[in-house]
N, C-alpha and C positions, 0 to 999 in steps of 0.2 A: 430689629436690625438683621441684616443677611451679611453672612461671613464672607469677605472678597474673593472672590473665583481664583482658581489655577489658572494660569496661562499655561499654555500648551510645552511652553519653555520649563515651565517649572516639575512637568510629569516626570518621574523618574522612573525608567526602564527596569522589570524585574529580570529580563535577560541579560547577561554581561555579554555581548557580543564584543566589546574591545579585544577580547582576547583571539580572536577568530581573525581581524582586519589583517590583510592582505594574504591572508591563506586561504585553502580554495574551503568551501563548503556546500554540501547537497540539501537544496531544499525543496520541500515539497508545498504545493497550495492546495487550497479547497478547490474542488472543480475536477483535483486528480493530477493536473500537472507536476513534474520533478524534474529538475533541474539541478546543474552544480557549476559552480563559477569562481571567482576568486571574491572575497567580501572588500569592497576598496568603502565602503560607507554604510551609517545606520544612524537614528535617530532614536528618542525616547518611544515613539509610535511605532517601532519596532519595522517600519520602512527599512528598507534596503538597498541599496547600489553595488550590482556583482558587476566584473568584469571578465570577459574570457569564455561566456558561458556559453553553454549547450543545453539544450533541451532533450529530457531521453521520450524516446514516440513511444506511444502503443499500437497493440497490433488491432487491426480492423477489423477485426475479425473476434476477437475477446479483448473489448475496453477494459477491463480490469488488468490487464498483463502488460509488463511493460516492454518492451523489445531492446535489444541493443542496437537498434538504431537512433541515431541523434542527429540534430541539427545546430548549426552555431548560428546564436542569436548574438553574441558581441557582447555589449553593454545592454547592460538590462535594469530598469528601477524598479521595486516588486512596494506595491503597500500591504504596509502591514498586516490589516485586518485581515488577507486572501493566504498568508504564511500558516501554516498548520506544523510542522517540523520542519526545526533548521539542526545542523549536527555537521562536524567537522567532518570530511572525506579520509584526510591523515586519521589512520589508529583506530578505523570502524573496516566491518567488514558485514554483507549481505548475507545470511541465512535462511532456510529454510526456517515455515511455521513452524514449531514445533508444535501445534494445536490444531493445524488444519487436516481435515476431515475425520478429526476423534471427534465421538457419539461420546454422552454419559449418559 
């Protein structure tokens, strides 16, 4: 006998993103894109619906760097699986590596 499958309904999400809906939050994807919007939606598959958002560019010159230039994308639906870091905007703040360019 085979144990009846999960429906997609039944996955339960190890992120609590309810807490995050309708405040803004910065996310990042595989591929390198970052983005930050407001979170108006999410699902167990960790999907997403921002509103508001903007996308930050990088410079053309060194793709690793991101620039403070941005463009507003609006509404955006992001899946899941391409989400790498999500984090609240409120009560974070950007720093330097503290690891980059130390040798051991």
């Amino acid at each position: 006998m085979t144990a009846p499958s999960k429906s997609f309904r039944d996955v339960k999400s190890v992120i609590k993103l309810n807490a995050y809906l309708n405040k803004k939050v910065y996310v990042k994807f595989s591929g390198g894109r970052e983005v930050q919007g407001v979170l108006k939606g999410h699902d167990a598959m960790s999907n997403l619906v921002l509103d508001d958002t903007e996308e930050f560019l990088r410079d053309p010159e060194d793709p690793d760097r991101v620039t403070d230039k941005t463009r507003q994308l609006g509404l955006l639906v992001a899946r899941g699986t391409s989400v790498t870091v999500i984090h609240p905007v409120e009560g974070t703040e950007k720093i330097a590596n503290p690891f980059a360019g130390r040798m051991s």
